[in-house]
MARVEX-412973 format. One record per residue: residue in three letters; x, y, z of N, C-alpha, C in turn. Coordinates in steps of 0.2 Angstrom, whole numbers, plus 5000, padded with zeros to 4 digits. Atoms other than C-alpha are relative to their C-alpha. Example, Ala and Ser with C-alpha at 12.3 -4.5 7.8 and 13.67 -1.06 7.14 Angstrom:
REM residues 2
ALA500449945000506249785039500450065000
SER499649944999506849955036499650055003
REM end
This chain:
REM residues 418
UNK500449945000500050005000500450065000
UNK499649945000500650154995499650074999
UNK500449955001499850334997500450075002
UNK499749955000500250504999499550085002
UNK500449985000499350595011500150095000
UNK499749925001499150805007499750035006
UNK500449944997498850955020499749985005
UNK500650044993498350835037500450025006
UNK499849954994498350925052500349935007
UNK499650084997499350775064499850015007
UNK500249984993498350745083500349965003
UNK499650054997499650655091500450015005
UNK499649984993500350685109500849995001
UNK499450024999501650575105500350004995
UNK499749995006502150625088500350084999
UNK499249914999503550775085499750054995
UNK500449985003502250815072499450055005
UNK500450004997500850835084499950094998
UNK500249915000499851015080500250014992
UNK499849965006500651025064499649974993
UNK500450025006499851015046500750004995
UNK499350045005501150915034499549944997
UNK500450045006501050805020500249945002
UNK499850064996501250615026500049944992
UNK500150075008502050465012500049945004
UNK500150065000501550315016500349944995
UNK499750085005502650145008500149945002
UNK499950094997502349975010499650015006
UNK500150014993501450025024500250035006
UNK499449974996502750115032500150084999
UNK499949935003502850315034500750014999
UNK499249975004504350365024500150085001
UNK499749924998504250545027499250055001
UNK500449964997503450685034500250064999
UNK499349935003503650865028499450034997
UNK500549965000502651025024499650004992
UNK500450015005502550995005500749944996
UNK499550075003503150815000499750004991
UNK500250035008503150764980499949944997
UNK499850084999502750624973500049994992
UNK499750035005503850564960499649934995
UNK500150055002503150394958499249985000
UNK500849985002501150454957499849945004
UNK500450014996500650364973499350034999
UNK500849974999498650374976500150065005
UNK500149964996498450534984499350015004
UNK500649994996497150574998500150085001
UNK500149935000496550764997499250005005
UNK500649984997495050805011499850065002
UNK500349944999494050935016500450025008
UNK499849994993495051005036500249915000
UNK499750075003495850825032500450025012
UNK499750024996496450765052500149955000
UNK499950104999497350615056500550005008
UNK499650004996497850555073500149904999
UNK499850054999498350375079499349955000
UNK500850035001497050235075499750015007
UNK500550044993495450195089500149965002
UNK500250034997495150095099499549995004
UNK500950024996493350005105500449965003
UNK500150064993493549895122499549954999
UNK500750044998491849825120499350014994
UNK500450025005490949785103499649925000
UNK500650065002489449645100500149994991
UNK500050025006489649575083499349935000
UNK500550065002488249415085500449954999
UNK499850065000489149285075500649975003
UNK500550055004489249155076499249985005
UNK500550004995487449135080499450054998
UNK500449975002486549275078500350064996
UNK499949955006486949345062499750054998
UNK500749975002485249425060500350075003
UNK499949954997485949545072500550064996
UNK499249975004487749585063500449955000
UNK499550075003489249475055500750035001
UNK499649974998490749495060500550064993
UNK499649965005491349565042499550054999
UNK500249934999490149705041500150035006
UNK499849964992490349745061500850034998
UNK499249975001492349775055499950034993
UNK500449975005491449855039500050085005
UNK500249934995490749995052500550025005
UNK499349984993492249985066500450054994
UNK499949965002492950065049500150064999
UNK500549935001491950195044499950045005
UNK500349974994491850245061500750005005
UNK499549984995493750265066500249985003
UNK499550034997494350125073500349944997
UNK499650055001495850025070499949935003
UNK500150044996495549915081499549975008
UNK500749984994494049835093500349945001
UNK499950104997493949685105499149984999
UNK500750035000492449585102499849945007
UNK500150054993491449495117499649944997
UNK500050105001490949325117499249965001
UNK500750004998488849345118499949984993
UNK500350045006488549215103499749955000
UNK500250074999487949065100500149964994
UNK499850004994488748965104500450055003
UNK499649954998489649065115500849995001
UNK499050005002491549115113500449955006
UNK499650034993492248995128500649944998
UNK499550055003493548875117500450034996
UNK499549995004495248875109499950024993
UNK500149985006494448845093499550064998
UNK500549935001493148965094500550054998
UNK499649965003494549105095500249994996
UNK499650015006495349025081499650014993
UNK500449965006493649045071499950094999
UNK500249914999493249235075500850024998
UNK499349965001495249265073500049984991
UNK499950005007495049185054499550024997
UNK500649985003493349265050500350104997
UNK499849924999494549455053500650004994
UNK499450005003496049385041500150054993
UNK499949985006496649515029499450105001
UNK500249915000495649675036500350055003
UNK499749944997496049825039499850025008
UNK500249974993495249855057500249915004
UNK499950064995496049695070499650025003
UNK500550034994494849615080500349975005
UNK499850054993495249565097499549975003
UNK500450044996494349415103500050005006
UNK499949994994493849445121499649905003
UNK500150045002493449255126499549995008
UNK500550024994492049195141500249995007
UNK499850034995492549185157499949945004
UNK500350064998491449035162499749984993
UNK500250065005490748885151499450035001
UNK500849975005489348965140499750065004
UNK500149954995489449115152499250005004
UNK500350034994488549025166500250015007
UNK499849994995489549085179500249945005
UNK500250064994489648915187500849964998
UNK499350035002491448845178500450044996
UNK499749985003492848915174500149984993
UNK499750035005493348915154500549984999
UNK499350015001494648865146500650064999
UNK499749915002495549025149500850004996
UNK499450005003497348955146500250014992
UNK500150035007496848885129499850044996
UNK500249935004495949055124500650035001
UNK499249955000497549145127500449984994
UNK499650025006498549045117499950014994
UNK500450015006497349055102499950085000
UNK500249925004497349265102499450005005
UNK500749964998495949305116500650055005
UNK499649984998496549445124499650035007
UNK500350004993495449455139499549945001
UNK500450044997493949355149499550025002
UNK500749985000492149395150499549994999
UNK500750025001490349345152499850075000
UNK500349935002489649495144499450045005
UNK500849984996488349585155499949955006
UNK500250044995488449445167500550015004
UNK499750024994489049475184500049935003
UNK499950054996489849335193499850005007
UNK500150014994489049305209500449955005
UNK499450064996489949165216500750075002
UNK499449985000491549265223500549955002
UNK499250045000492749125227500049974991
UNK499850025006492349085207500450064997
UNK499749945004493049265204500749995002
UNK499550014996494349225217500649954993
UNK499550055005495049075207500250054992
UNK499949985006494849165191500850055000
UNK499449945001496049305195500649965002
UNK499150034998497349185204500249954992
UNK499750045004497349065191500250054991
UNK499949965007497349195175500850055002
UNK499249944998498849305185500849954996
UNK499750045002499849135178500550024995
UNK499749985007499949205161499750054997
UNK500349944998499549375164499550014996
UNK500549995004497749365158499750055003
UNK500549955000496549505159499349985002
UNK500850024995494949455170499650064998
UNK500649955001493349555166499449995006
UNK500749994993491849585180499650064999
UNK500649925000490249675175499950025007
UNK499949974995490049765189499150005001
UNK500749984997488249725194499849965006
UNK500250054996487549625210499349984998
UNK500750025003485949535204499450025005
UNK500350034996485249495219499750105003
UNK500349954999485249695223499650034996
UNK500449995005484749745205499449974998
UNK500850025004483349635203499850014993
UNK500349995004482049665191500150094996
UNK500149925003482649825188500050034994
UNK499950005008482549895170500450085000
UNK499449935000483450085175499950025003
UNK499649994993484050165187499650045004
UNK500349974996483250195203500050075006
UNK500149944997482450365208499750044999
UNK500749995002481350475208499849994992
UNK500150035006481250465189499549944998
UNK500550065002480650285190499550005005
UNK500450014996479550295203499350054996
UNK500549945003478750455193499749954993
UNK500350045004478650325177499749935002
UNK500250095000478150145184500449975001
UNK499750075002479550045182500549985005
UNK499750024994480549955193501050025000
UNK499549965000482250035198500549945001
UNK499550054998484149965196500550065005
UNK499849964997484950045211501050024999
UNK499449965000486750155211500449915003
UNK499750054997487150015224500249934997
UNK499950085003487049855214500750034996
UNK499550025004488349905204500750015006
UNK499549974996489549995219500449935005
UNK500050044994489249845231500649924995
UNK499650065004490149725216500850034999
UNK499449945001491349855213500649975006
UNK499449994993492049845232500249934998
UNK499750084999491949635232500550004995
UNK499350025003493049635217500550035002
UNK499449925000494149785223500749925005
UNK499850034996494349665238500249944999
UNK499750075004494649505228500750024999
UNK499549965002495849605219500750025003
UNK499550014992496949635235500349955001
UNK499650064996496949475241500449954995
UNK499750075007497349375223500750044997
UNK499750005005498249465215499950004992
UNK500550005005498049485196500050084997
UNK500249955003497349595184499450004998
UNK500849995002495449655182500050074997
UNK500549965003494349745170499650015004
UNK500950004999492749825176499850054994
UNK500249975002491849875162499650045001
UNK500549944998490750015161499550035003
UNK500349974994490450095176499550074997
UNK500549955000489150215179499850045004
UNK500250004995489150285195500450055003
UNK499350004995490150395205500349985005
UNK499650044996490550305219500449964996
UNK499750045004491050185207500750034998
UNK499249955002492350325202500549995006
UNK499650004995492850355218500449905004
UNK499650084996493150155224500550004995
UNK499250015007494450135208500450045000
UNK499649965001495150275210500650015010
UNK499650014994495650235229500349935000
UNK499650075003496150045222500550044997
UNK499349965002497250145212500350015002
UNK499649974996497850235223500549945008
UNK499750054996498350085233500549944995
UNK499950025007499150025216499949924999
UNK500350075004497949875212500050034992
UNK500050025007498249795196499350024995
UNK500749995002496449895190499950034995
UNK500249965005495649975176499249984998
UNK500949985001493850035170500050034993
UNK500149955009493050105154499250035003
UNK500749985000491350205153499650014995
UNK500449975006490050205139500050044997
UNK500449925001489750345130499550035001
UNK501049965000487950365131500150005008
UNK500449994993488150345151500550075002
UNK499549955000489350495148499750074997
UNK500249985004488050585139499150015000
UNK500750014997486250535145499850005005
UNK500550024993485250555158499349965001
UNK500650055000483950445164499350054999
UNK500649975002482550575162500049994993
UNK500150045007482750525144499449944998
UNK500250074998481850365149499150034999
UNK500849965001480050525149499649934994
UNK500550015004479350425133500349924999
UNK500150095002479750245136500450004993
UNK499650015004481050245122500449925002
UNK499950065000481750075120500850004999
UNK499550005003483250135112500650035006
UNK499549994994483850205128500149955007
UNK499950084995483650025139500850004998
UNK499250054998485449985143500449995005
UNK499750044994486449895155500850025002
UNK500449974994487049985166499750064998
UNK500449955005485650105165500350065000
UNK499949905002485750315162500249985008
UNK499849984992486150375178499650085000
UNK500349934999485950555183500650065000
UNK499549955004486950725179500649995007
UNK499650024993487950705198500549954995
UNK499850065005488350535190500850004993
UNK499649975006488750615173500850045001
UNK499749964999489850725182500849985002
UNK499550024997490950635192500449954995
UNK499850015005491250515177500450044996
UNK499349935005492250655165500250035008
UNK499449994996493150695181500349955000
UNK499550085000493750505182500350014995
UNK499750025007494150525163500550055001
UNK499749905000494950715166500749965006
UNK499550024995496050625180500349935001
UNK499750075004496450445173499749965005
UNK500450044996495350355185499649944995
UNK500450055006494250285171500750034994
UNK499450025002495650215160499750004991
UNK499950035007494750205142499050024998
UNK500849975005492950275132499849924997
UNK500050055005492050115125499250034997
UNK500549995004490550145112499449945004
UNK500550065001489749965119499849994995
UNK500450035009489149925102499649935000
UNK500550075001487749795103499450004998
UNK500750015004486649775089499549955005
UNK500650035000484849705093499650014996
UNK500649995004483549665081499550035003
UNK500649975000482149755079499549965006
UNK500550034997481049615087500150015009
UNK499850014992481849625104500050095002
UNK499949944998481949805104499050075001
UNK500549985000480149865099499449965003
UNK500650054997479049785111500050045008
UNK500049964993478649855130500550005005
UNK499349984997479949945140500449945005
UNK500050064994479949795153500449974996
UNK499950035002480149685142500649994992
UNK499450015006481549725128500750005004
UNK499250014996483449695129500250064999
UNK499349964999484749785134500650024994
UNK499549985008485949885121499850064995
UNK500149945006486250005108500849984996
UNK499550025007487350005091500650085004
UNK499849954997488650155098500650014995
UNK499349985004490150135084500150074995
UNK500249955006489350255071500250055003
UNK500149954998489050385084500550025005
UNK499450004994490650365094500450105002
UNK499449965000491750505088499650074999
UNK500349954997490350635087499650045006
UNK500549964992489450625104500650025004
UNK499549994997491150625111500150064998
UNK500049935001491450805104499550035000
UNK500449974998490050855110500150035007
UNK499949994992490650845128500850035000
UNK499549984997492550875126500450024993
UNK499749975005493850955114500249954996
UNK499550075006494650865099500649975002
UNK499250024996496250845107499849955005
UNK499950024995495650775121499349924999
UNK500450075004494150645112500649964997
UNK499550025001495650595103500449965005
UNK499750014994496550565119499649945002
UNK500550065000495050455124500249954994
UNK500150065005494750355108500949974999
UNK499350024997496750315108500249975007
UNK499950034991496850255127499849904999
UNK500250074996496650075133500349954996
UNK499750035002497650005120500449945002
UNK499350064994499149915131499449975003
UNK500350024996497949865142499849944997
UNK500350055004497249745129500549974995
UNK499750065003498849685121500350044995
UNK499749925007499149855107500750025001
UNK499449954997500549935105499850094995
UNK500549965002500250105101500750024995
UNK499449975007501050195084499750054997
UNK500149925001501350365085500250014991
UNK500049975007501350475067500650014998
UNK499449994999503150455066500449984994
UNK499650025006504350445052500549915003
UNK499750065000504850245051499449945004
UNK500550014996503150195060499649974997
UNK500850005004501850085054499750044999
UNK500649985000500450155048499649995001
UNK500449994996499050175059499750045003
UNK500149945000498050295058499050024999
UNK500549995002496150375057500150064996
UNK500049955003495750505046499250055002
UNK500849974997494150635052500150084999
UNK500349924998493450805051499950025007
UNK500449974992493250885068499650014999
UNK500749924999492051035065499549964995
UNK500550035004490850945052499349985004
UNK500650014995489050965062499749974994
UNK500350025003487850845058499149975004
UNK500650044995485950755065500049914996
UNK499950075001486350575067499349985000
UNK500750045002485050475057500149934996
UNK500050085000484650305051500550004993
UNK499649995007485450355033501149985004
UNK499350024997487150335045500149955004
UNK499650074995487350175053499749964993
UNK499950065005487950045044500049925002
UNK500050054997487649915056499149964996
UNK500750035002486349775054499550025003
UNK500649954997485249835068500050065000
UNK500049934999484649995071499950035004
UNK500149994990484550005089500550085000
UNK499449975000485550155089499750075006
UNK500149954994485450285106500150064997
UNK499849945003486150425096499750054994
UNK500549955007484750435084499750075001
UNK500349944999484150605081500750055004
UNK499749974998485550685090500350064997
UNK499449965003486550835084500749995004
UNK499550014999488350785084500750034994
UNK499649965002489850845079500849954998
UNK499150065004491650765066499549954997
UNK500150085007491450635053500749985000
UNK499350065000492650495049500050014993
UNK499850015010493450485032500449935001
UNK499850085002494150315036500650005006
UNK499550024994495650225044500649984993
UNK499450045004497350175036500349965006
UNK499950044995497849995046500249944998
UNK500050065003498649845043500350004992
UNK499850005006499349885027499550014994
UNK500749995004497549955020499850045001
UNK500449935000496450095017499549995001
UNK500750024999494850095021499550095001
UNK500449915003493950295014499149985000
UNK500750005003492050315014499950034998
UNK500150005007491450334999499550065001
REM end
């Protein structure tokens, strides 16, 4: 691959370039040079865009793709179709399929369904057998096959000496332990978050506490084992605050936050909208608040979109009764500038990398290429004409949002929308 990008403003903290608008040659793959006006002898493809940015690719923590199983939903080669188009170099996928991701071969199938695209997939693999919480998986056997973490999707483990073992035996071969952060037994029947809110509409409340009270047990697992934990997407301030005092006591820990729980409030919830059902629910502006301080202060370690198609049939039916989820990839990179500068969403979408096994590859003369290309400023009203996904569960619908993607270069590939 050979290209020759013109006039790209470079967002990159860790590039010598960072701030500067230069012309960028791409060879084999490889950035050969960087410079305010490059020529090009050998009539490489040139890319000319509109306020043309490029910083170091994305990355998504916590994407749903379906297969195998429910394709109806999304395939994994259109989901890395959209992970394109929408700016990331690279995503992890979780293991809520059928059957579900828990075996060697499994990540050997998902890792050869990716071969040859431009956007790596990282297979994130089940922490228990068929994410039952009842048996460890075969965690070793996923590691050696390309998974680079463990996770029953949305399922908290309640058992804690099952979590206990997990973290001692995955510390072996420095695996990466994942724990939704919910307690069931205090969440209940709850379908969003408890307060006055739900008590003003009907529905039954999932309390701050379910998710805080799992938070502490793993903190305290954590301590005693040893190890390395994920908590995905927190929602809560307490929750900021217990990770951020594990920190401070330097546990092996790290967290990510949604976007939409970065972004929405559960007063949204006024008109039974379905598309705002998600797990963990909305929370409240407090909530909201304390969250973008976690992220402003590295507490919360990483932004993930959640991306998790649901059909239609599960989505359009009474608020009680549909699932949990929303499509998030499309809309990632302009709700995120909604709330924070371009410098510092970039900062975001770039983070959590290492954590997951990436190495990162600043814009640097001799550098892979890896890279997104995006408009900042480009305001737009996110609508169904922009998701490229197979469902259309999408939380951001109708939004005014802000930056467009013009593609990714990754892996030795271009990938421009048309």
């Amino acid at each position: 691959m050979n290209i020759l990008i013109k006039s790209a403003t470079i967002i990159d903290s860790k590039s010598e370039f960072h701030n500067a608008t230069q012309d960028i040659l791409i060879e084999n793959g490889v950035i050969s040079k960087i410079g305010k006006t490059l020529k090009n002898p050998h009539n490489y493809r040139e890319i000319k865009l509109d306020n043309l940015h490029v910083s170091q690719g994305w990355f998504d923590s916590s994407v749903c793709f379906g297969e195998p199983g429910f394709e109806e939903r999304e395939t994994i080669l259109n989901g890395l179709k959209t992970a394109a188009a929408s700016g990331f170099t690279a995503v992890a996928m979780h293991a809520n399929t059928n059957p579900v991701i828990d075996t060697n071969s499994d990540i050997t199938f998902v890792n050869s369904k990716s071969v040859n695209n431009a956007v790596t997939l990282l297979p994130v693999g089940a922490l228990t057998v068929n994410s039952k919480g009842e048996d460890l998986a075969e965690l070793f056997d996923m590691k050696t096959a390309g998974s680079v973490a463990f996770y029953d999707y949305k399922k908290s483990i309640s058992n804690p000496n099952l979590m206990k073992i997990a973290l001692q035996y995955a510390s072996n071969f420095d695996g990466l332990v994942c724990s939704f952060p919910q307690e069931n037994k205090i969440s209940g029947n709850g379908v969003m978050n408890e307060n006055m809110t739900s008590t003003t509409l009907g529905l039954k409340g999932n309390p701050a506490l379910a998710e805080e009270l799992q938070i502490a047990r793993d903190l305290f697992l954590l301590e005693y084992t040893g190890g390395k934990l994920h908590i995905p997407t927190i929602s809560t301030a307490k929750s900021v605050e217990l990770i951020r005092v594990a920190k401070q006591k330097k546990l092996d820990v790290s967290c990510s936050v949604a976007i939409h729980n970065l972004y929405f409030t559960d007063a949204v919830l006024k008109d039974f909208n379905t598309h705002f059902k998600v797990l963990p629910p909305l929370r409240t502006q407090h909530d909201i608040e304390a969250l973008i301080e976690g992220l402003k202060d590295g507490t919360i370690d990483m932004v993930t979109s959640d991306h998790n198609p649901i059909d239609i049939e599960q989505k359009k039916i009474e608020f009680d009764y549909a699932d949990y989820g929303s499509i998030g990839l499309e809309s990632a990179f302009g709700a995120l500038q909604n709330i924070f500068t371009t410098k510092k969403t970039i900062d975001i979408l770039t983070k959590g990398k290492s954590r997951f096994g990436l190495e990162q590859t600043p814009i640097n003369v001799g550098n892979t290429a890896n890279m997104t290309l995006f408009n900042p400023a480009l305001k737009y009203t996110f609508a169904k004409k922009d998701i490229m996904s197979k469902s259309k569960n999408a939380i951001f619908e109708n939004e005014s949002l802000k930056g467009k993607v013009y593609g990714i270069i990754s892996n030795n590939k271009i990938s421009i929308n048309s």
